[in-house]
N, C-alpha and C positions, 0 to 999 in steps of 0.2 A: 779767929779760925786757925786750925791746925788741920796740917796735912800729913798723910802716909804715901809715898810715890815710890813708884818702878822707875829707873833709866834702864836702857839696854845700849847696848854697842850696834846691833841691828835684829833684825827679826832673827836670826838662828844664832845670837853671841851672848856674849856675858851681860847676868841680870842684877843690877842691885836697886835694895829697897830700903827707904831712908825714910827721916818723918822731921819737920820741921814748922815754924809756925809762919815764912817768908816764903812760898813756893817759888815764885820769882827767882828772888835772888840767891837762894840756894842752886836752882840749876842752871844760874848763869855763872855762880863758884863752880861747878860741876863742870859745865863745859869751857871755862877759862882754864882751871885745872888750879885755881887758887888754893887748895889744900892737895899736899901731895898723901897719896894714896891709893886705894882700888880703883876709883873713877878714874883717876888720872892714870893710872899704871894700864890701864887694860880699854880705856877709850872708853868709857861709856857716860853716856854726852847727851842722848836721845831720853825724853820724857815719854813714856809710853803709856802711864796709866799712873790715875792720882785719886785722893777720895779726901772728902773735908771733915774734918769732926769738931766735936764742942771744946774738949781738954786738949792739952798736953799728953795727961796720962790714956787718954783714950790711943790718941796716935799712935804712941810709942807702941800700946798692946798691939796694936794690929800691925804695926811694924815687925813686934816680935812674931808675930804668929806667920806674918807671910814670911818671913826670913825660915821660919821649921818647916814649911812647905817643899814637896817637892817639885822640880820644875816644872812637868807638866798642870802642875795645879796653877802654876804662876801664868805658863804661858795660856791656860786658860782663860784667865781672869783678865788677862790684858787684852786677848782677842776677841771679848764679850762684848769691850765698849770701845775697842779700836782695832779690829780685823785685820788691818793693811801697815799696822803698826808706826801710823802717824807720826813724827816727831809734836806734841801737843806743846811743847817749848815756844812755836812760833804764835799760836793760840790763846796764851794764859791771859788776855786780858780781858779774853772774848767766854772764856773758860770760867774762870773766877768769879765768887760773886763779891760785892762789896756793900 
């Protein structure tokens, strides 16, 4: 399984969207800060919204496509299946399927 995920810094901060085939362990690099860069530079640590797909290359499109979004579309899509803008980071095992 392959993922496409939002982190945010908090409900009104900075949003980035990644894709990856370990959701896990990519946003526990995220929030350790093991790759320096935007996450690390700007705090965003918080797993807000995540979605599973078949490929690689499926991820990655959707990755790209929510990256050309505007924010309001983003902050839509995360407040459709998380309102209150959960940290789902504490969740992902209950989240996941296997």
């Amino acid at each position: 399984m392959f993922y496409t995920y939002i982190l945010a810094s908090g409900p009104a901060g900075t949003l980035y969207t990644g894709s990856t085939d370990n959701l896990a362990h990519r946003v526990w690099e995220h929030q350790n800060k093991v790759r320096k860069g935007f996450t690390a530079k700007y705090g965003v640590t918080q797993l807000v919204w995540f979605e599973g797909h078949e490929t690689r290359e499926a991820a990655f499109r959707r990755e790209r496509q929510i990256k050309e979004w505007r924010r309001d579309w983003k902050v839509r899509l995360i407040e459709t299946e998380n309102p209150y803008w959960a940290d789902l980071s504490q969740r992902l095992n209950d989240l996941l399927p296997f």
